[in-house]
C-alpha positions in Angstrom: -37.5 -25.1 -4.0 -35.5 -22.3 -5.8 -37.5 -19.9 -4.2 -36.9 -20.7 -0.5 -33.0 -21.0 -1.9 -32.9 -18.1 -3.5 -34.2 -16.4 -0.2 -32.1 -18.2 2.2 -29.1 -17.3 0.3 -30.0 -14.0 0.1 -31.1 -13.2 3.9 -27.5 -15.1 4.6 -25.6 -12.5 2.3 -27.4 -9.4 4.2 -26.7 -10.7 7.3 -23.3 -11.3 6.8 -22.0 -8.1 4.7 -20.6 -5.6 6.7 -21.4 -1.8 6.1 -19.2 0.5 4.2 -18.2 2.9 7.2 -16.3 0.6 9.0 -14.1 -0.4 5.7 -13.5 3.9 5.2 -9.7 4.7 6.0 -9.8 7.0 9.3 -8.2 10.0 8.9 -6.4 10.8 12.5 -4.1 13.5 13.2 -0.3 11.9 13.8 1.0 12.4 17.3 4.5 14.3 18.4 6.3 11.0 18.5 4.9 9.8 15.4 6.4 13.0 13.9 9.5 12.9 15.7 9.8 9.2 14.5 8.8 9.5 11.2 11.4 12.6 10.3 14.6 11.0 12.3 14.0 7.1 11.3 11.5 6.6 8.9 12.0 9.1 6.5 16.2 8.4 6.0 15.6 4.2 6.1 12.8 5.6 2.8 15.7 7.3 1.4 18.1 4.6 1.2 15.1 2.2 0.3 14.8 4.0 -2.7 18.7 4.1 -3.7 18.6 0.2 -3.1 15.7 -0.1 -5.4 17.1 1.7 -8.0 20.3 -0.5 -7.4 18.2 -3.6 -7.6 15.9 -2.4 -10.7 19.3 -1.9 -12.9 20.4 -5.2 -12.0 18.0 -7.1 -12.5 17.2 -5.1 -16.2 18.6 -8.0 -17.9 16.4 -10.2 -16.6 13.3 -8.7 -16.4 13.1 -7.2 -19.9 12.6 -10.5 -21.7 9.7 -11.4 -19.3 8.2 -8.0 -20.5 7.9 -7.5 -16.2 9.8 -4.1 -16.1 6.6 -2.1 -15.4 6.4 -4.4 -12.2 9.8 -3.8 -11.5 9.6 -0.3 -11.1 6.5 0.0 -9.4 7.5 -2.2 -6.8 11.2 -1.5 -6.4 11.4 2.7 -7.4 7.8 3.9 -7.3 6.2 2.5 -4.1 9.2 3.6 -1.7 9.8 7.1 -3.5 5.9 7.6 -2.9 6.4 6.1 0.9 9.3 8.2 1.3 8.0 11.6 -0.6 4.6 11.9 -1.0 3.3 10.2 2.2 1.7 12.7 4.7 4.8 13.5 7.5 4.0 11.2 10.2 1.1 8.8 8.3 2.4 5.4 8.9 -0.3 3.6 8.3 -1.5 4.7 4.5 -0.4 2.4 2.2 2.0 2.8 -0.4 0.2 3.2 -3.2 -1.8 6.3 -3.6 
């Protein structure tokens, strides 16, 4: 009985895995527009993300340095939108934030 489970349960987990070229990020060259729209909107809208961010992280200091969460902080209010905003490919809106 553990046999025919064992293969069951093991045919069902082939079957239902998916193969690792369709999970592979797709590297597609941005168009015009996506340029265009990344250097006029996107980029500026980054810039002020990142001064609000800052804004944010100093003011909540007090608050997150007894919860020992200042690491978190950072990452998520300085790091992520300096990286979106700075180190992101010009016109790669879809890469996430974190590199």
């Amino acid at each position: 009985m553990k046999k025919i489970f064992a293969v069951i349960l093991t045919v069902s987990v082939l079957l239902c895995s998916v193969p690792a070229t369709s999970l592979a990020y797709e590297e597609k060259e941005p168009s015009g527009t996506e340029i265009a729209l990344d250097i006029i909107l996107v980029r500026p809208l980054g810039v002020a993300s990142v001064a609000a961010g800052a804004v944010f992280f100093v003011v909540g200091l007090p608050f997150t340095l007894p919860t020992m969460s200042v690491g978190l902080a950072a990452r998520k209010l300085v790091v992520e939108p300096f990286k979106y905003t700075f180190v992101r490919p010009i016109g790669d809106m879809d890469r996430p934030a974190a590199y």
